[in-house]
N, C-alpha and C positions, 0 to 999 in steps of 0.2 A: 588547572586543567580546563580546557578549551572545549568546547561542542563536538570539533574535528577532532578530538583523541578518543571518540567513542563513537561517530556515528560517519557513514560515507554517503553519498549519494549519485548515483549514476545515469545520466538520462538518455534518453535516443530516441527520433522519432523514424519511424519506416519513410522509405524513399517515397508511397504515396500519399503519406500523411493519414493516413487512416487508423495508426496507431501509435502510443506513444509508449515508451519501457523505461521504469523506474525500477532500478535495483538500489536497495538500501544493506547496507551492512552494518550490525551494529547494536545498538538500544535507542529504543524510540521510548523517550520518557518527557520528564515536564519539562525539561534543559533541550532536548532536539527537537521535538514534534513540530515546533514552529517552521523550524527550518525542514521538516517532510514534510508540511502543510504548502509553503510555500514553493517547494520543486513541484509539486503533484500541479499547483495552479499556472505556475508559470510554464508548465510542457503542455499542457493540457488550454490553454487559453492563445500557446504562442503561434499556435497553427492550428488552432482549430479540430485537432482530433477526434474521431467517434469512440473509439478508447482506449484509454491509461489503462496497461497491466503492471500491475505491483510485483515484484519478486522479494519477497521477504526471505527467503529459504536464508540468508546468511543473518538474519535478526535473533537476537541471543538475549534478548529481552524485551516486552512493551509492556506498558502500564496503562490503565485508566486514563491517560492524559491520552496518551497513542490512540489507544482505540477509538476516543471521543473524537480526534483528531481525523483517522480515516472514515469515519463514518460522518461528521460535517464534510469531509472532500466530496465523497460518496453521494451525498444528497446534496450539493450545491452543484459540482459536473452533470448530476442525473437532470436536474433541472434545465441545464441548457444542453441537454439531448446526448452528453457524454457519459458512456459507462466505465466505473472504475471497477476491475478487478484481481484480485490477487491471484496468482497465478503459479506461484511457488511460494509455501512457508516451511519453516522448523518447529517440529515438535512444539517447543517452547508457548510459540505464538501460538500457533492451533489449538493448544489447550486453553487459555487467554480467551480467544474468539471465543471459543465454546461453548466455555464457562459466562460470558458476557453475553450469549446468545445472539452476534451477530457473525457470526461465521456462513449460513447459509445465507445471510445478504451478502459479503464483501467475497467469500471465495468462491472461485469457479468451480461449479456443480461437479466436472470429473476431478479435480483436485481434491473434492470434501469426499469424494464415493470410494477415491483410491485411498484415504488417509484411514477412514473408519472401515474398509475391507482388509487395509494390512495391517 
């Protein structure tokens, strides 16, 4: 089994560059993160964006490795004046973030307010 039978990645940058869209489908664990590390840097570096939003809403699992993973993205983009943030996740994840308490760094404040009001 292959990296590609569990994980997808989808990228897109807006017409004025000003933002880039990663949707990931799948499990981001020790076997994929590599390769979500390296789509985040390559969208994110290939035109210069002000910021990467992550859609995780189709992630069906992350682990320790994931999370250590988005959070070096997170702090190496921030450093060169790009903000990364998540922008849709699944249950799953959100409990993960939480639990690791970096969920109010990586997700978007109306994303965290809607998840813990519903």
């Amino acid at each position: 089994m292959s990296v590609q039978d569990w994980i997808t990645i989808d990228t897109q940058v807006s017409p004025d560059r000003a933002t880039a869209a990663i949707e990931i489908t799948g499990e981001i664990d020790t076997t994929s993160a590599v390769q979500v590390a390296r789509a985040i840097h390559e969208l994110a570096t290939r035109g210069a964006v002000g910021e990467v939003i992550l859609d995780l809403a189709e992630v069906t699992f992350i682990d320790s490795t994931g999370v250590s993973v988005l959070l070096g993205c997170h702090d190496e983009l921030g450093r060169d004046g790009t903000r990364l943030t998540i922008a849709a996740v699944s249950q799953r994840v959100l409990k993960v973030l939480d639990i690791t308490g970096v969920a109010e760094l990586l997700l978007d404040p109306g994303l965290l307010s809607r998840h813990r009001d519903g």
